[in-house]
N, C-alpha and C positions, 0 to 999 in steps of 0.2 A: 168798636165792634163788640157786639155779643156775644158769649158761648153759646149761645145756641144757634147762632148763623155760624160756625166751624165744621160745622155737620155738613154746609153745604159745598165745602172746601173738594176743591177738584185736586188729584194728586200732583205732582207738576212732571214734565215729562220726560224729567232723568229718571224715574222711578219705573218708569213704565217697564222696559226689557227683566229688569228686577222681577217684578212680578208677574208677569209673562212666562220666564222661565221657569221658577220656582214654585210658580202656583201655591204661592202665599195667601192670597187673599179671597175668599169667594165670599158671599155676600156675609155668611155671616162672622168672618174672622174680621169683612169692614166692619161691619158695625161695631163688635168689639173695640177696634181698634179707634173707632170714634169716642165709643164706651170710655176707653181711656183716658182720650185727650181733654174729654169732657172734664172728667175725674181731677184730670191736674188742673183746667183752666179755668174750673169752679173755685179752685183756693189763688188764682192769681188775679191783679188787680188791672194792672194796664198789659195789653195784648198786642201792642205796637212796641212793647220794650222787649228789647234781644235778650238782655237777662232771664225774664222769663221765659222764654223759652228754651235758652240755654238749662234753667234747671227742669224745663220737662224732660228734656231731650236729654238731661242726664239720667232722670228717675227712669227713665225708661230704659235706659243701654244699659244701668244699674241692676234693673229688675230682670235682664236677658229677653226683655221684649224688640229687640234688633227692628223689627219691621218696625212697629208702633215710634221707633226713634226716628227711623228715616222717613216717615210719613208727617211724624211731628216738623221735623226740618224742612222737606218739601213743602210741607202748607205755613211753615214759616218764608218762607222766600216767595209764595204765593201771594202773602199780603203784604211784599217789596220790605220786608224790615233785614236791614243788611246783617249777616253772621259776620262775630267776631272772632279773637284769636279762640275764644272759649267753647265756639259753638260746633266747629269741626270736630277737634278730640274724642268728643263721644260717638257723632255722626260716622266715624272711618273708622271707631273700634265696631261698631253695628257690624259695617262691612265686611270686616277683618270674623267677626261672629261668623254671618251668615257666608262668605267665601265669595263674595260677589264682586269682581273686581269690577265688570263695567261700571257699579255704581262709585264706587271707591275711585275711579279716573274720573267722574266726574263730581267729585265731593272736591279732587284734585283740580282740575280746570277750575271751581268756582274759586279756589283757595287763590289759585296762581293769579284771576284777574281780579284779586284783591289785596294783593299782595303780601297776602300771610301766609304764603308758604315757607319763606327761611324761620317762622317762628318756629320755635324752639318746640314747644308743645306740639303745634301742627304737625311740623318736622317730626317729630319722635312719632306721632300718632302715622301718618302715612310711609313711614319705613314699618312699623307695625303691619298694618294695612297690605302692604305689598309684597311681606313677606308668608302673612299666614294665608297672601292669594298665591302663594304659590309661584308668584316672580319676583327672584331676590336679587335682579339684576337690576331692575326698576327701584328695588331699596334700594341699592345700591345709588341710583343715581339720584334718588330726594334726598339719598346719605351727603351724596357730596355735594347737592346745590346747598348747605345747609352752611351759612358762611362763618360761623360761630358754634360750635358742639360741647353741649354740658354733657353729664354722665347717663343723661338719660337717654337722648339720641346716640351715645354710644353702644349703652348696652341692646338698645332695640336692634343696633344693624350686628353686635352680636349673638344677641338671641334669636333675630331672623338668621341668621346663616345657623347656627343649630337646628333653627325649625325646617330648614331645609338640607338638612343632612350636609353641610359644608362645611366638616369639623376643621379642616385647617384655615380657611380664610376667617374662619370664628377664633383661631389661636392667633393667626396673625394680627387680625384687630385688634383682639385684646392686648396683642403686645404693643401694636400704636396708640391704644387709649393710654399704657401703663407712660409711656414712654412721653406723652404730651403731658398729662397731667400731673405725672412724678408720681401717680399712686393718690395721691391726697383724695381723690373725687371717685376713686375702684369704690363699688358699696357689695355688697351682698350678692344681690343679681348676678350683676356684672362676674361678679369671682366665680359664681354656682355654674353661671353657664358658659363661663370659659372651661372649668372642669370639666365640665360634659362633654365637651368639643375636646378636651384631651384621651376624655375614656372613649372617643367615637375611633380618634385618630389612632391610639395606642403607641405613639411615640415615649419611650422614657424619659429624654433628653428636656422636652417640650416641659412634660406634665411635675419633673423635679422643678425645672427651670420657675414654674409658673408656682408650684408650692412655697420656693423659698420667696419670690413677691410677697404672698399671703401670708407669710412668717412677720415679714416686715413690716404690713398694714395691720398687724396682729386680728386679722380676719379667719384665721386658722383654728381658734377657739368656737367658733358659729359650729353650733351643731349641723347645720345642711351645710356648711362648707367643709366640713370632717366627713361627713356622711357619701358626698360627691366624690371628697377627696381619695376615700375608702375606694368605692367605684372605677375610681381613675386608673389610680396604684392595681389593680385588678386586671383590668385590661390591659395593661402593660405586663402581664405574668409578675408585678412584684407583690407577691403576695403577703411576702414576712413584713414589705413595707406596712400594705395594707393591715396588717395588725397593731403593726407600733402607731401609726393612725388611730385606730379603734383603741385600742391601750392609752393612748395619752390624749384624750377626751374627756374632760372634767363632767360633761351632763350627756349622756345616750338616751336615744328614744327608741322609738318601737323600731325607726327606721335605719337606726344606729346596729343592732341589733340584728335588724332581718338583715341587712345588706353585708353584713359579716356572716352571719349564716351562711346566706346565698351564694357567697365568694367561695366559701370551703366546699359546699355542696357543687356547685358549677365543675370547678377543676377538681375531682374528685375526690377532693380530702374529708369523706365522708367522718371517717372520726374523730376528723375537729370539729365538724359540724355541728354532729353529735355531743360531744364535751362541750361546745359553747350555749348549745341548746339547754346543756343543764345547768349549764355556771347562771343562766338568764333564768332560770327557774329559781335555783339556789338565791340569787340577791333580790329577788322582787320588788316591786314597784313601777315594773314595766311589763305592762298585760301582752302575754301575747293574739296575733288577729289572725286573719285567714291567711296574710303575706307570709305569716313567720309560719303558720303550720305548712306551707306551700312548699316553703325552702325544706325546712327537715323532714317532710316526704321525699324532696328528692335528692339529700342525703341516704337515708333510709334506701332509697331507689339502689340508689349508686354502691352501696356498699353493701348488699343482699341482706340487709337488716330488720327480719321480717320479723320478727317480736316487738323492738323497737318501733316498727310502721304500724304494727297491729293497735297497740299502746296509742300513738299518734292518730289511728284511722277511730280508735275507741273517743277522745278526746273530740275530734271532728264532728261525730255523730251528737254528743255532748251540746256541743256549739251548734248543733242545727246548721252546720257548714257542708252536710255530704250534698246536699243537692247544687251548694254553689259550682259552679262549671268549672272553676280554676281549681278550687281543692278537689271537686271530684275528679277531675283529670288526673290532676298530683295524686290520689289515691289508686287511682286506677292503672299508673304510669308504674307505682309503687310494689303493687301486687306482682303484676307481669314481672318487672327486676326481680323480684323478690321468690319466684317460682310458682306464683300460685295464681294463675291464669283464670282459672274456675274462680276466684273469687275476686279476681280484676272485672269478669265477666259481670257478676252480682250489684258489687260498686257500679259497673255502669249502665245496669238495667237500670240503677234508681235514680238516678243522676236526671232528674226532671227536662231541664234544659242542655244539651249537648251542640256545640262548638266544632270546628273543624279540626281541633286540635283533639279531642275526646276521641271523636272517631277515630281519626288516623292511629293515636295512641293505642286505638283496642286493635286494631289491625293489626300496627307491629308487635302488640303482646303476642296475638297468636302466631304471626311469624316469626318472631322470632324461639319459639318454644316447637317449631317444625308443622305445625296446625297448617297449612296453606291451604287446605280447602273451606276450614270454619275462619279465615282472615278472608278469603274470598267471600263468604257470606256475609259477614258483618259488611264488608265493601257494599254488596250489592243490597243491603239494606240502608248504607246510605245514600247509597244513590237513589234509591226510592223517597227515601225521608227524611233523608239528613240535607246538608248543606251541601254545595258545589264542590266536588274533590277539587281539593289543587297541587300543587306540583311535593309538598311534602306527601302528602296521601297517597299518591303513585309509588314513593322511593317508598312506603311503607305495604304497598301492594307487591312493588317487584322485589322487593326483598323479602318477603312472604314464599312470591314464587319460587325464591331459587335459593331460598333454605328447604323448601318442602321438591326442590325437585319438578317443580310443575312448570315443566319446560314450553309447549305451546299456550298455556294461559299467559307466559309470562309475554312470548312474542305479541298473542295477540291485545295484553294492555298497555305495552311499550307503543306499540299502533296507533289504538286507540285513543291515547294520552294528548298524540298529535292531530289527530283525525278526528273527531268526537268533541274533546273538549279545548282544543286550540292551546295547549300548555307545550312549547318546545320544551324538550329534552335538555338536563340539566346537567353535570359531572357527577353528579349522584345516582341518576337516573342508570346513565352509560356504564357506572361502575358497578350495580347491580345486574344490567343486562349481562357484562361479561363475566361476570362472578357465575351468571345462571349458565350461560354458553360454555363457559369453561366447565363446570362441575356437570353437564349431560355431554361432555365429549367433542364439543363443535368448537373445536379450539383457533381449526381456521376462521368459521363464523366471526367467532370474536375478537379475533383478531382486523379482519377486515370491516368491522362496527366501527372498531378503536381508528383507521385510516380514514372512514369515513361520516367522524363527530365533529359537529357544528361549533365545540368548544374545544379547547385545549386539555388534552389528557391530562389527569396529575396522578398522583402516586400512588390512589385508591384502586384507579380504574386499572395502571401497567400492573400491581401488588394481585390484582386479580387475577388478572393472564399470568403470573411470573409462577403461580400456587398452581393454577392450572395446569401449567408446563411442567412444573414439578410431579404432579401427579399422572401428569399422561406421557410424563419422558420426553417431551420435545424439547432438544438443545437448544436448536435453532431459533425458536420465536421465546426462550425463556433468556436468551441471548442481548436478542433486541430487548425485550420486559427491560430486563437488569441493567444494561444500559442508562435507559431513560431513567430507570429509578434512582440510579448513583446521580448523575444532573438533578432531578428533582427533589432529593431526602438524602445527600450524602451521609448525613450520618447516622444514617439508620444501618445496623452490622444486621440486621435481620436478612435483609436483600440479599449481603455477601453468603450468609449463612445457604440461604435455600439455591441460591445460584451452585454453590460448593455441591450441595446436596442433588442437584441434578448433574452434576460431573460425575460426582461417586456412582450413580447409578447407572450412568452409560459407563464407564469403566474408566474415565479420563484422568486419573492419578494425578497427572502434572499439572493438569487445570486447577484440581482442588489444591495441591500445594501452590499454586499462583496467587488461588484466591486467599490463606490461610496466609501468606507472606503481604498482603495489600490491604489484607486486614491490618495487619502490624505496623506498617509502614504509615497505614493515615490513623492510625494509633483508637480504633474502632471498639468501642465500650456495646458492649450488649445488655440491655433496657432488662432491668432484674428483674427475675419474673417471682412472682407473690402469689398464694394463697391465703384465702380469709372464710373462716365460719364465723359465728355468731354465737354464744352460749348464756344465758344468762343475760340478757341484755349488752353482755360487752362481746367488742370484736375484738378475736385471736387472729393475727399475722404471723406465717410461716414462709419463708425463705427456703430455696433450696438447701440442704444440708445447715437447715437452721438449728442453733440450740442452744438460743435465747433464751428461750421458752421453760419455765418455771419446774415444767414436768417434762423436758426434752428426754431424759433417762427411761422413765417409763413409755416414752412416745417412742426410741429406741425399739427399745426392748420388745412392743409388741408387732410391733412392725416385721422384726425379725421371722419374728413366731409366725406372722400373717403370711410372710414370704414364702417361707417353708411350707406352709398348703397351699398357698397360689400354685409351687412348683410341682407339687404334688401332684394339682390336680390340673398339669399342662402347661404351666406358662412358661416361655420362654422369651425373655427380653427381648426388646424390637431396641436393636441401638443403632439403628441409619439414621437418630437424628442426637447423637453425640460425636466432638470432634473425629476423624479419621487417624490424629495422630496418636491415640489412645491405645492398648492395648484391650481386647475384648472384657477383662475380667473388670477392668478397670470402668470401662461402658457401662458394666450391670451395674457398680459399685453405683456409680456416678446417678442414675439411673432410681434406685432402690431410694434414694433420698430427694426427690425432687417433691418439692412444695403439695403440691395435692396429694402424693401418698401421706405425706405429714401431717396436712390438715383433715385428711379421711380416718386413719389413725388416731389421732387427737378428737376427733368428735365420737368416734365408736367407743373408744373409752369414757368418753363422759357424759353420753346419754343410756338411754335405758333403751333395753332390746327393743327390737322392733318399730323405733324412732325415726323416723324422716330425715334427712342430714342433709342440708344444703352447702358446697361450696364456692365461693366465687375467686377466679384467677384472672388476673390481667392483663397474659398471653394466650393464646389457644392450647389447648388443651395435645399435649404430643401424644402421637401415636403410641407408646407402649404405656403412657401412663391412663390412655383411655382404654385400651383392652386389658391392663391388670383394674381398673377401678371395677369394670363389667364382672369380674372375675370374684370381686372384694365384695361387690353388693347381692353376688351369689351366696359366696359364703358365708357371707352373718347377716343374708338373708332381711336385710333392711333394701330403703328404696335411698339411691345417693344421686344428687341435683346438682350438677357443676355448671355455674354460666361460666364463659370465657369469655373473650375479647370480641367475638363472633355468634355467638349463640347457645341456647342451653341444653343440657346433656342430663336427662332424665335415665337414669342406669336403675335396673332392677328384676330380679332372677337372669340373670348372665346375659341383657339385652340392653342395647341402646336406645333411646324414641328415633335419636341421630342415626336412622336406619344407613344414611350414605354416608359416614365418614368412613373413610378407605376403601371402599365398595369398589372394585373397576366395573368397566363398559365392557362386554362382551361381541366387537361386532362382527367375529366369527366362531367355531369351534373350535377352529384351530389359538385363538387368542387364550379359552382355556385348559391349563393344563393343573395337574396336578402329580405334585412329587414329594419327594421323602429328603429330611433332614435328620442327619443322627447325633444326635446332640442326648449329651449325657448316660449314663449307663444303660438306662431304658430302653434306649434308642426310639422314642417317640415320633408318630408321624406327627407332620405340620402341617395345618393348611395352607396356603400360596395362591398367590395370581400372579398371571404372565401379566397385563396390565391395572391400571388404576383409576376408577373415577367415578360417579356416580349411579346408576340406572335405577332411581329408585320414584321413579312416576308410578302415580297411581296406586300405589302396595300396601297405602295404609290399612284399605277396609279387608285384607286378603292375610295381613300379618296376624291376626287372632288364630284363623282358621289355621294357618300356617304349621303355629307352633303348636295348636292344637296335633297335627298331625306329627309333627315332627318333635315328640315329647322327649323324648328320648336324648336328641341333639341340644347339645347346649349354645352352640349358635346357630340359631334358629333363621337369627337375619341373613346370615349366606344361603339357607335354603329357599326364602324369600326371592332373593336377589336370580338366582339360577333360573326359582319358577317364573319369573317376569321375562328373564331372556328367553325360553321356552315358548311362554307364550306368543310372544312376539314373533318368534321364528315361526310360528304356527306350525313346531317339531317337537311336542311333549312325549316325551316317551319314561320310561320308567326311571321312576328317581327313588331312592334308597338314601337312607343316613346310617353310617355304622358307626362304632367306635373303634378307634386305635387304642392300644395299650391298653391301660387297663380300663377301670370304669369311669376313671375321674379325668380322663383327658378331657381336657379345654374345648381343644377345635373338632370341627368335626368333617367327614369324608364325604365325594358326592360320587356315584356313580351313575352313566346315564346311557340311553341307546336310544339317539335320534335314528 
């Protein structure tokens, strides 16, 4: 036969459904496709020899032309020249390419009634085959008709169970290859993607156990099986392991490198991140890519390291990388951490091409910085232009809403989420709804969401209702909360803490000494709570009553001095959330040294007036130390940025942006009261709420005008908060702000005549 009668060659009709469904071929990808065959069978001599065909059919599965191979094979068996063990292998990686499993069953059938399916080759190739089709039970079973298995059909049926997420039947194999072969035939593959299958599992036991194997085959020296290994140790939380890995590494690559970054960046050891990022700098000979700048963005992120990101975003722009949609995200992820929303914004205007991951990211910048109506914006310009929200973009929607307060936007996208775009509700989802329900007052609400979710509550969603309960005084349902959360997170002392804390406030003395003895008894450690600014490129870490710290004496010292006009001019310690067994004076002491005043202190001293001053903490931010910082950013007249565990806290001239933390619901007149505390010689008034929680919908665009009128007051946001329940009541009647004591008192007065 001629090459030129191949043209005439009719497909054969296992191929047909193939092309039918994927709409591979229209006239002119045939022709091509003839084009090619042409191409190879103009250099070949006899056209009834399987060999040659076998090497078309490989050039082409080579080349990533999948179709053009299985068209070569089908008009090979058109002109009856029988395929041998050689000529499947490439024919069922095609398949395995293109995801086509009908065709792949019947590369299989042709195999079986030729009886080369136990071949080895064959074998390896259709346990491939049927794993990248997405049925790895079908590998499974070409696994075991295989009556003889070298390492390569080993490793294929463990790398198909990695490719289909079955990290432990992928350790367990690997443990029967190790176990049959004594290790002698374990190669490379085989170890990488048993590691992988141990970093899926996160078992420790498994992934030592399979390390000291690797010890043994001295395969532990392979740069990608250090690199995996690195990974594995990672996932298991051993992270000092994962070092002495990365430390006892004779050759590191790019990938050796970013994956140690990424390790310390992930679990939030920003400033080893950081320090390893420069020791990689310091030894050179290994360029950094867009992976490594990817990771120390979100170092940078994680540790509010916003000179160091700047530094990093300047470098980016260098590399012609801001448009790449991974780094531009990681820049834009970066800014938002970093406090500076306005130019997360900027970064992702220019960000060419945008991801689902961009968007979402800009969303939760703006909610989480209390923006919920410009994170609603950006939302509904995705939906115009961007990609399909999916279920992360919602938890970054409803947590938008119910930091900003925007209580029926929130109900009606929680709705919508299920109704509109078919995404059931996730424990992330629920635990933002009840975070929003709790903080506008609907405590039953949320509680009866939590009775009736699809999923299983965990600690996020009861942690919401429990803060709620605390805030709005309900014993009762912070009861059950705390409950479930001691089952779900016993040892979290946070839970016993705010439980305690809602006793003390109903009056229940011997509850709080229950809870303060059950503490002791399951011997309950409380998560240290940290401060961190940034100065100069390096990050300063402050500890409560820390004084480590190089300059602690002078950090002291002005502290003191700050103290003394804080009191001056009104403050008086909020200590309901220091122990009960304490004596008062002992509260303030305790109280005057807590980590954020040390780190706000510390940075006031060491920038220049009028400087911007970012902190970040890794517990929420306590009531007395958020009304003395409001107080702090008055008086030396700078702007001071606290992100917490929760969200950020923009403080400046004696205000919060965090209009609702402490705020209560007013849902009568009689719910506000106002009275007098005589505290100290003065005898200064104080302001008070009979209740607690949020009411702060809608008051962004009203809080200008606000303080505009109420210039005078220096918490402006309580007069905000009054005019919204006015409103509402559609009972405004004259509202006044005066001052108590002298000029410099804190809080301020409301009088009113509904």
């Amino acid at each position: 036969m001629t090459p030129a009668k191949l043209t005439s060659i009719i497909i054969t009709p296992f191929l047909h459904p193939l092309l039918a469904a994927k709409s591979f071929f229209s006239s002119v990808s045939l022709a091509n496709s003839k084009t090619h065959l042409l191409t190879h069978f103009n250099r070949i001599v006899d056209k009834n020899s399987v060999s040659s065909w076998n090497s078309a059919i490989a050039d082409l599965a080579r080349a990533g032309d999948s179709i053009e191979a299985l068209h070569a094979f089908s008009s090979m068996r058109r002109l009856y020249v029988r395929p041998d063990r050689s000529s499947f292998p490439c024919a069922l990686k095609s398949c395995a390419a293109l995801g086509s499993l009908f065709s792949g069953q019947q590369l299989h059938l042709q195999a079986f009634i030729l009886g080369l399916h136990p071949d080895l080759f064959v074998a390896s190739a259709l346990v491939d085959m049927y794993s990248k089709c997405r049925v790895v039970d079908d590998a499974r079973k070409a696994f075991d008709d295989t009556p003889v298995k070298n390492a390569v059909v080993w490793t294929s049926m463990i790398v198909g169970y990695v490719w289909n997420d079955a990290a432990r039947e992928a350790a367990h194999t690997f443990k029967c290859f190790f176990a049959e072969v004594g290790g002698f035939e374990v190669d490379y593959v085989a170890a990488v993607s048993a590691l992988s299958a141990c970093a899926r599992i996160g078992e420790k036991k498994v992934t030592r156990g399979l390390h000291g194997a690797l010890v043994k085959l001295g395969l532990e020296m392979e740069t990608g099986v250090g690199n995996t290994l690195m990974d594995a140790y990672a996932k298991c939380r051993l992270l000092e392991v994962a070092r002495k890995v990365f430390d006892g590494m004779s050759q590191r690559d790019n990938v050796s490198w970013n994956t140690m970054i990424a390790v310390y960046a992930q679990n939030g050891l920003s400033a080893e991140a950081l320090e390893l990022y420069t020791e990689m700098l310091r030894t050179g000979g290994v360029l950094y890519n867009a992976v490594t700048l990817s990771a120390i963005l979100l170092g940078c992120a994680h540790a509010g390291a916003l000179q160091m990101g700047k530094c990093i975003h300047s470098q980016v722009i260098r590399m012609c990388l801001e448009k790449d949609v991974y780094v531009g995200t990681s820049v834009v992820d970066m800014y938002c951490k970093c406090g500076r929303v306005e130019m997360a914004r900027k970064a992702f205007n220019r960000m060419k091409d945008k991801n689902i991951k961009s968007w979402s990211a800009m969303v939760a910048g703006y909610g989480m910085h209390g923006r919920g109506q410009e994170a609603l914006e950006v939302f509904d310009e995705m939906r115009r232009f961007g990609p399909k929200p999916n279920h992360i973009t919602f938890v970054s929607v409803l947590a938008a809403c119910s930091h900003a307060g925007l209580l029926d936007e929130g109900r009606h996208w929680f709705t919508a989420m299920q109704e509109d775009y078919g995404i059931e509700p996730e424990v992330e989802h629920y635990g933002c709804m009840v975070d929003l329900l709790g903080r506008g007052g609907c405590i039953e609400e949320a509680y009866g969401l939590i009775k009736g979710m699809r999923v299983k509550p965990d600690f996020m969603v009861w942690g919401a209702l429990l803060s709620a309960c605390r805030v709005h005084k309900n014993v009762k349902l912070a009861e059950i909360s705390a409950r479930k959360l001691f089952e779900l997170d016993p040892k979290n002392c946070g839970y016993y803490v705010l439980l305690s804390n809602v006793y003390a406030d109903a009056g229940r003395w011997r509850d709080v000494e229950k809870m303060r003895v059950l503490m002791k008894q399951r011997k309950m450690v409380k998560t240290p709570g940290y401060s961190s600014v940034e100065l100069k490129g390096r990050i300063h870490v402050f500890l409560i009553g820390d004084r480590r710290h190089h300059r602690h004496e002078e950090i002291y010292e002005y502290l003191d001095k700050l103290t003394v006009r804080m009191q001056e001019a009104g403050y008086v310690p909020d200590t309901r959330s220091v122990l009960h067994d304490v004596d008062e004076e002992e509260k303030e002491t305790a109280l005057r040294v807590h980590s954020e005043k040390l780190a706000v202190a510390f940075a006031i001293l060491s920038t220049a007036p009028g400087t911007s001053i970012q902190i970040v903490k890794n517990l929420r931010v306590c009531c007395d130390c958020h009304s003395a910082i409001k107080l702090i950013a008055k008086l030396v007249d700078r702007e001071i940025v606290v992100r917490d565990s929760h969200r950020f806290h923009h403080f400046q001239d004696g205000s919060c942006s965090y209009i609702g933390h402490g705020i209560p619901c007013f849902r009568s007149y009689q719910q506000l009261k106002v009275h007098t505390n005589f505290l100290g010689k003065k005898r200064r008034l104080i302001w008070s709420w009979k209740s607690a929680s949020l009411p702060w919908w809608g008051i962004q665009n009203s809080s200008k005008a606000c303080r505009e009128q109420c210039s005078t007051v220096s918490e402006s946001r309580d007069i905000i908060t009054l005019l919204v329940f006015l409103r509402r009541r559609k009972a405004a009647g004259p509202l006044k702000g005066i001052r108590g004591g002298d000029s410099h008192v804190h809080s301020c007065f409301l009088f009113f005549n509904p």
